[in-house]
TITOR-491926 format. One record per residue (C-alpha): chain; x, z, y; residue in one letter. Coordinates in steps of 0.2 Angstrom, whole numbers, plus 2048, in hexadecimal, padded with zeros to 3 digits. Example, Ala and Ser with C-alpha at 12.3 -4.5 7.8 and 13.67 -1.06 7.14 Angstrom:
<pts>
<A, <83E, 827, 7EA>, a>;
<A, <844, 824, 7FB>, s>;
</pts>
This chain:
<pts>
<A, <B28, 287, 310>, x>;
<A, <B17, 28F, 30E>, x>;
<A, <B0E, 295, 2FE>, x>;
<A, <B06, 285, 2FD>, x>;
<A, <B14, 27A, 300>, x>;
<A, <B1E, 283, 2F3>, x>;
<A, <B0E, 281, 2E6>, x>;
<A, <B0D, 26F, 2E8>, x>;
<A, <B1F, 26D, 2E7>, x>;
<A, <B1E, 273, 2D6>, x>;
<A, <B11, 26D, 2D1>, x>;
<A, <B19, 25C, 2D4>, x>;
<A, <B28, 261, 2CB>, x>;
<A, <B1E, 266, 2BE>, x>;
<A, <B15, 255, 2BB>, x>;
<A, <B26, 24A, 2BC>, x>;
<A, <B2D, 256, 2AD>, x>;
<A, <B1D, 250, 2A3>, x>;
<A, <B1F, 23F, 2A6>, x>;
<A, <B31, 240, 2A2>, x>;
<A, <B2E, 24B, 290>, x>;
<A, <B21, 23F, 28B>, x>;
<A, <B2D, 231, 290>, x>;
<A, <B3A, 239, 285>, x>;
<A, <B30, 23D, 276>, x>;
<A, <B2C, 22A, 279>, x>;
<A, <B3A, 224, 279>, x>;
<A, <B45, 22F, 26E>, x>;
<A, <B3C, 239, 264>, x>;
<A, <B3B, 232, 250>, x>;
<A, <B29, 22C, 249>, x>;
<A, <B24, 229, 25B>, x>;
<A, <B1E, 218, 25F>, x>;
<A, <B23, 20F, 26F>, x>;
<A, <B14, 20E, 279>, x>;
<A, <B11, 1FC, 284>, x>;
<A, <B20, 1F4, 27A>, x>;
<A, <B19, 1E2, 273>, x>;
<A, <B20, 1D2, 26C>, x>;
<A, <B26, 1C5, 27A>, x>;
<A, <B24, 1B6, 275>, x>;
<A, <B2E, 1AF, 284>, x>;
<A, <B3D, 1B9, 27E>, x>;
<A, <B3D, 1B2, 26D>, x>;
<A, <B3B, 1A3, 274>, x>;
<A, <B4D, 1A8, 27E>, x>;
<A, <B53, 1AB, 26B>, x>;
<A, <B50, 199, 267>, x>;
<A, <B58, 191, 275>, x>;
<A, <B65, 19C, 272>, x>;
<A, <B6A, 19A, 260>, x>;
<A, <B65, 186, 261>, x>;
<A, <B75, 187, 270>, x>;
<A, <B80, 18C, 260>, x>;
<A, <B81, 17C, 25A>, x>;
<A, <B7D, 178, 248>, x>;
<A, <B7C, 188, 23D>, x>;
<A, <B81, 182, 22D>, x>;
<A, <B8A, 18D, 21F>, x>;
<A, <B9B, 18F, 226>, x>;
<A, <B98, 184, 235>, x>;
<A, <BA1, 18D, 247>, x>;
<A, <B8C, 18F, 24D>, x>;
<A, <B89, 199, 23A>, x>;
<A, <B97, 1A4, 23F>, x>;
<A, <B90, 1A5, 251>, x>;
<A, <B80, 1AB, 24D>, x>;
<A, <B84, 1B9, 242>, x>;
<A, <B8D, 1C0, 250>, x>;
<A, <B80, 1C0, 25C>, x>;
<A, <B73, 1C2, 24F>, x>;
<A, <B7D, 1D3, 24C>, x>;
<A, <B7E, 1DB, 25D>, x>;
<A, <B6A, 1D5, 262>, x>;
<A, <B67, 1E0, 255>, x>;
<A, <B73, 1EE, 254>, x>;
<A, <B6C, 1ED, 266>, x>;
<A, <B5C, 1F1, 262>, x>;
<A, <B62, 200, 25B>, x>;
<A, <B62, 1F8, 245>, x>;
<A, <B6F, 1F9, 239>, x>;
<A, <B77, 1E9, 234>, x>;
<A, <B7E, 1E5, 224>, x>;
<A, <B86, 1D1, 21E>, x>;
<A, <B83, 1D1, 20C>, x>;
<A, <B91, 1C4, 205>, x>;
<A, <B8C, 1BA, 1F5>, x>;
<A, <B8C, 1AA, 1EE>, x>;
<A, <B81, 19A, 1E6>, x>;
<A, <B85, 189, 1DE>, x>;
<A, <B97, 18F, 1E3>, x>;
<A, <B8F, 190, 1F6>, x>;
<A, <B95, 19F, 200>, x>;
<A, <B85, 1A9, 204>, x>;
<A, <B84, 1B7, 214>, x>;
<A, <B73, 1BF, 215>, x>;
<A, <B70, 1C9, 224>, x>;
<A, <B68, 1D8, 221>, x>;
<A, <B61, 1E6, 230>, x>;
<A, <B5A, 1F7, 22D>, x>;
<A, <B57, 205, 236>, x>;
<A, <B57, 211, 22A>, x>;
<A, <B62, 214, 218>, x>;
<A, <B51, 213, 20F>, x>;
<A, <B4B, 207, 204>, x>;
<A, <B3F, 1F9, 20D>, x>;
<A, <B2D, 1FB, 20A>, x>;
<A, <B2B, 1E9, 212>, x>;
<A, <B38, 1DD, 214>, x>;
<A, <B35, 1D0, 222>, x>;
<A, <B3F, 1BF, 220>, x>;
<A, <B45, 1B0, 229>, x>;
<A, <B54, 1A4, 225>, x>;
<A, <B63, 1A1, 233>, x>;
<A, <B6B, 191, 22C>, x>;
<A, <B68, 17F, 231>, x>;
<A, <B68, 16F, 227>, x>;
<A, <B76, 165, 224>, x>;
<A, <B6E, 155, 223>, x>;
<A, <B5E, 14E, 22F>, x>;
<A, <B59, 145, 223>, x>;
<A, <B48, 143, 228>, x>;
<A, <B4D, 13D, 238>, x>;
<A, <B41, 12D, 23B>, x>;
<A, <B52, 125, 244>, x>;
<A, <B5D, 120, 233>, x>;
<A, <B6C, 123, 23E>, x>;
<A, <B69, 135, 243>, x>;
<A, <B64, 13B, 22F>, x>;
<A, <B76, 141, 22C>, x>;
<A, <B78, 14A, 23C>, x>;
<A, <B73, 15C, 23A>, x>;
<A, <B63, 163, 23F>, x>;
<A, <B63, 16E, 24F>, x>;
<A, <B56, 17C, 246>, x>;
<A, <B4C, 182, 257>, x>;
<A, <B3D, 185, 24A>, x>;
<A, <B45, 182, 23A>, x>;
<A, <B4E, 18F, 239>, x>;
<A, <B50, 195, 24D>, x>;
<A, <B3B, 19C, 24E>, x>;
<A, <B3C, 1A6, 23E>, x>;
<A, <B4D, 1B0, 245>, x>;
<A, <B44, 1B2, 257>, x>;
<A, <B33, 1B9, 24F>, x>;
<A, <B3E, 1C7, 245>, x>;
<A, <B4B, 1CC, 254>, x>;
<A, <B3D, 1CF, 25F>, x>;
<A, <B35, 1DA, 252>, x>;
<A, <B45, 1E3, 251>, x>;
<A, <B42, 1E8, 263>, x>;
<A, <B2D, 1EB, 261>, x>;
<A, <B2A, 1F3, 251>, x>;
<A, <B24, 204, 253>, x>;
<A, <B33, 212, 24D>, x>;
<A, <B25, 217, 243>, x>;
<A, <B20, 209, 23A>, x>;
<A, <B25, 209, 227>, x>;
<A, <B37, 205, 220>, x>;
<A, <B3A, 1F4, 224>, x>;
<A, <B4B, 1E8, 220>, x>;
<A, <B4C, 1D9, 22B>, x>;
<A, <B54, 1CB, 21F>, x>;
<A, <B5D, 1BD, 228>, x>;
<A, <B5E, 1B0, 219>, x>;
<A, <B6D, 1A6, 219>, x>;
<A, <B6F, 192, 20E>, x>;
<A, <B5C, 191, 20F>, x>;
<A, <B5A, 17F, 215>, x>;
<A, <B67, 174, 20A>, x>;
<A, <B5B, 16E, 1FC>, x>;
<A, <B5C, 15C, 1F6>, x>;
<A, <B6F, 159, 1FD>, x>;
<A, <B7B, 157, 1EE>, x>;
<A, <B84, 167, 1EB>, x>;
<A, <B77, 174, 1F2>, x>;
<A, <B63, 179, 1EF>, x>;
<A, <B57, 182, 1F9>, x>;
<A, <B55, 194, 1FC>, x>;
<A, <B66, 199, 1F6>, x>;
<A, <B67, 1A8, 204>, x>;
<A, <B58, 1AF, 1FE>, x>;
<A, <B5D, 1AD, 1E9>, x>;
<A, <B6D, 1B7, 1ED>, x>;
<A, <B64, 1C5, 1F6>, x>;
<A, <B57, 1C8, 1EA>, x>;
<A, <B65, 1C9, 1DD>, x>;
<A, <B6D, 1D6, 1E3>, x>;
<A, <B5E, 1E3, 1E7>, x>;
<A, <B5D, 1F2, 1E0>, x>;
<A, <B4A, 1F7, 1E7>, x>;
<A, <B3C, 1ED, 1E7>, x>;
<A, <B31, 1EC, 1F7>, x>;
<A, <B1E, 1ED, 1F9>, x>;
<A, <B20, 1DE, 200>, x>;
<A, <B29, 1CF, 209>, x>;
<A, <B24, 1C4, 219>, x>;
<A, <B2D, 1B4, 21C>, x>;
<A, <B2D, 1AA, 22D>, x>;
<A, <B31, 199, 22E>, x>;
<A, <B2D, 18B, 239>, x>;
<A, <B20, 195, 244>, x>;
<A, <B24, 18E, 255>, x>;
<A, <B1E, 17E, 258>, x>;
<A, <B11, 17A, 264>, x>;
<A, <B00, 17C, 25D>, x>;
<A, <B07, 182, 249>, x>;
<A, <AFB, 183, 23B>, x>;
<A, <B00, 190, 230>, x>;
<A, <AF5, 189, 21F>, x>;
<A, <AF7, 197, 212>, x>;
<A, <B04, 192, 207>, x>;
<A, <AFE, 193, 1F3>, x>;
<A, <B10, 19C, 1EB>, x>;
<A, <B0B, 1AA, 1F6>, x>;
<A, <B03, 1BB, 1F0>, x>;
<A, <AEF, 1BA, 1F2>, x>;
<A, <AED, 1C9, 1F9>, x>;
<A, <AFD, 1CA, 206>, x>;
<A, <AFA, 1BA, 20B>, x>;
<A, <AE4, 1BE, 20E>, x>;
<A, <AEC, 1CE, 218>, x>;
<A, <AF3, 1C4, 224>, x>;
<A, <AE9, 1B8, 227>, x>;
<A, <ADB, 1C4, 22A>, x>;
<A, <AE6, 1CB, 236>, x>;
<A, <AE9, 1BE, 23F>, x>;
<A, <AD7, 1BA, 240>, x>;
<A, <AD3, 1CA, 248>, x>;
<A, <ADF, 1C8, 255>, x>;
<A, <AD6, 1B6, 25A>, x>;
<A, <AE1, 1A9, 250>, x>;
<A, <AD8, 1A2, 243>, x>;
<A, <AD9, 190, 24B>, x>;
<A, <AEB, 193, 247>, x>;
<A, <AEC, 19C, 236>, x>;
<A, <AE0, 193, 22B>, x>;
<A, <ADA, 19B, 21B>, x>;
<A, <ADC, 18D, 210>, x>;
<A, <AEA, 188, 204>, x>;
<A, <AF3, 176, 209>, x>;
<A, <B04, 179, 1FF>, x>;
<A, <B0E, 182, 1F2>, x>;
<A, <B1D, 183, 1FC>, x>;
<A, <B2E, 187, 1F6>, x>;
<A, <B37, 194, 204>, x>;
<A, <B42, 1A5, 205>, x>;
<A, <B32, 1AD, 1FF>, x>;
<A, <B32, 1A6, 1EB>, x>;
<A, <B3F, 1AF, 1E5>, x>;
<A, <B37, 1BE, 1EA>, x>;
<A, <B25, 1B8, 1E1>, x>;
<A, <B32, 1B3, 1D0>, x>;
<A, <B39, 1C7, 1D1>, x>;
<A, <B28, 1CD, 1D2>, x>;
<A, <B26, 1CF, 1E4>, x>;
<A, <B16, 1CC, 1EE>, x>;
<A, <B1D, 1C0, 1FC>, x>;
<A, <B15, 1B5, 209>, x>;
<A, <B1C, 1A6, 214>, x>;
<A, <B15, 1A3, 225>, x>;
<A, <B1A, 193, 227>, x>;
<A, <B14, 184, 231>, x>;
<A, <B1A, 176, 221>, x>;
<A, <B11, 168, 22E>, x>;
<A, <B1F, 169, 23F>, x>;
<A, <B21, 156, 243>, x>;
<A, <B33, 15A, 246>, x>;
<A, <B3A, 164, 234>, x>;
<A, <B4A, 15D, 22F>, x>;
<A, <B4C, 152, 23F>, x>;
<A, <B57, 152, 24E>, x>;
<A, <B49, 155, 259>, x>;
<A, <B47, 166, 252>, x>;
<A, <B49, 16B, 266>, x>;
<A, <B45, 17A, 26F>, x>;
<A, <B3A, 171, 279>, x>;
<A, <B2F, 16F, 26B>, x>;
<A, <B2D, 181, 26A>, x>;
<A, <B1F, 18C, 271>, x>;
<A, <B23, 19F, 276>, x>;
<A, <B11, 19F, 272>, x>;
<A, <B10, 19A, 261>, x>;
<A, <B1E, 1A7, 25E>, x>;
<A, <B15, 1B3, 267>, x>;
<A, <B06, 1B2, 25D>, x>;
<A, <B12, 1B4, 24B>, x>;
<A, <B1A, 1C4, 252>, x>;
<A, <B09, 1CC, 258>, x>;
<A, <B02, 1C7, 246>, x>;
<A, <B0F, 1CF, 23D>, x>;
<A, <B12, 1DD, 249>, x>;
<A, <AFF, 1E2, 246>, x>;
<A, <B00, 1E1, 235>, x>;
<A, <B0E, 1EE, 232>, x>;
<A, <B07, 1F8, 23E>, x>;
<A, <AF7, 1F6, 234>, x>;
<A, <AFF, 1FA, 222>, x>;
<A, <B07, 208, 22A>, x>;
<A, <AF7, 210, 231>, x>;
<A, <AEF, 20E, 21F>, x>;
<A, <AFF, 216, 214>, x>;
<A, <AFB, 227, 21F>, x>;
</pts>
């Protein structure tokens, strides 16, 4: 081998132990983003079909049980710490799901509920109201939006807990209330966050995400202004349509600024046509990219 065989030859092997450092630091290296990773909408779509497959995921129900699990190791997976925190409301057992990546406080917590309704009780077929509701976006889009943000969000983006509310969606059925998962969890905090971001019902084909009055001003203005800048003002609209009661409230009742993305309008809440077919990886697509630009966002101005 000549000089200048010898001196491309290691030049070359020069230029592959680069790329593999800065593939490393990438990869590996704390505080280091991962470049070219975004939200797939098609995978959380995947989520959907998957937890719908379950079967009913009622409190105590074989599905609710199911779930956890799988809940669990996409998670752990994903390389988050995973905690069920057992409690209990109105004599209800109550299992929160909670991720984190670090033992640090959240500065953000960002929150979807796991349960499905007992009763379809707004089923337009009388015969079908006490069946229970299969939750693709009621309950299904909300999880799907947080487990692909478990796999997206930067390593350096701030301390974030990814809540999984459990007894959400029982309200008006003898016995049980709304938000029960989300009472039980604020109960037991010890930390307040900067803030809290709830998801539910966001993917349904063409979703209007109104703001919703009970949430924080400010958060709630954030976002949207987010969302504008990235192209979807068609689909967050600026205006106020509902006071809606969600997993959010008792956060704004301790004191905490919350917001709830929430499409209150889905032709198929609290029936059994609550489908996956009814649900658009584009729509979840376009949540996660909002909220994955806004952390990133909040990051950027906390340095």
């Amino acid at each position: 081998m000549n000089r200048r065989s010898i001196a491309l030859y290691l030049a070359a092997i020069g230029s592959l132990l680069a790329l593999m450092l800065g593939w490393y630091v990438r990869a590996f290296v704390p505080g280091q983003p991962t470049a070219g990773i975004k939200f797939d909408g098609g995978r959380a779509l995947a989520d959907v079909q998957t937890q719908v497959a379950f079967g009913p995921r009622t409190p105590g129900s074989e599905g609710h049980a199911r779930i956890q699990e799988w809940m669990r190791s996409e998670l752990e997976s994903a390389g988050w710490q995973v905690q069920i925190q057992p409690g209990e409301e109105l004599g209800h057992p109550v299992q929160n799901l909670v991720a984190f990546r670090t033992s640090q406080g959240p500065q953000y917590i960002l929150g979807a509920h796991y349960d499905t309704r007992i009763y379809a009780d707004r089923d337009p077929d009388p015969a079908k109201q006490t069946q229970p509701t299969p939750g693709a976006d009621n309950g299904a889009s909300g999880v799907a939006v947080l487990l692909e943000l478990a796999r997206t969000l930067p390593a350096n983006a701030p301390s974030i807990w990814l809540v999984f509310f459990d007894a959400e969606d029982n309200g008006r059925i003898p016995g049980w209330d709304w938000t029960l998962g989300s009472r039980a969890f604020v109960a037991s905090m010890t930390a307040a966050p900067r803030a809290m971001l709830l998801v539910d019902m966001v993917g349904g084909q063409n979703p209007t995400f109104y703001m919703d009055g009970n949430s924080n001003l400010a958060l709630r203005t954030s976002i949207w202004d987010t969302a504008a800048r990235l192209g979807y003002a068609d689909s967050f609209i600026p205006s106020v349509k509902y006071n809606i009661l969600d997993d959010h409230i008792p956060f704004i009742q301790a004191g905490i600024p919350a917001v709830d993305i929430i499409d209150i309008d889905y032709k198929y809440w609290l029936t059994t046509a609550d489908t996956p077919d009814k649900i658009s990886s584009k729509s979840l697509g376009m949540v996660g990219e909002v909220l994955l630009t806004w952390i990133t966002q909040q990051n950027r101005q906390s340095k």
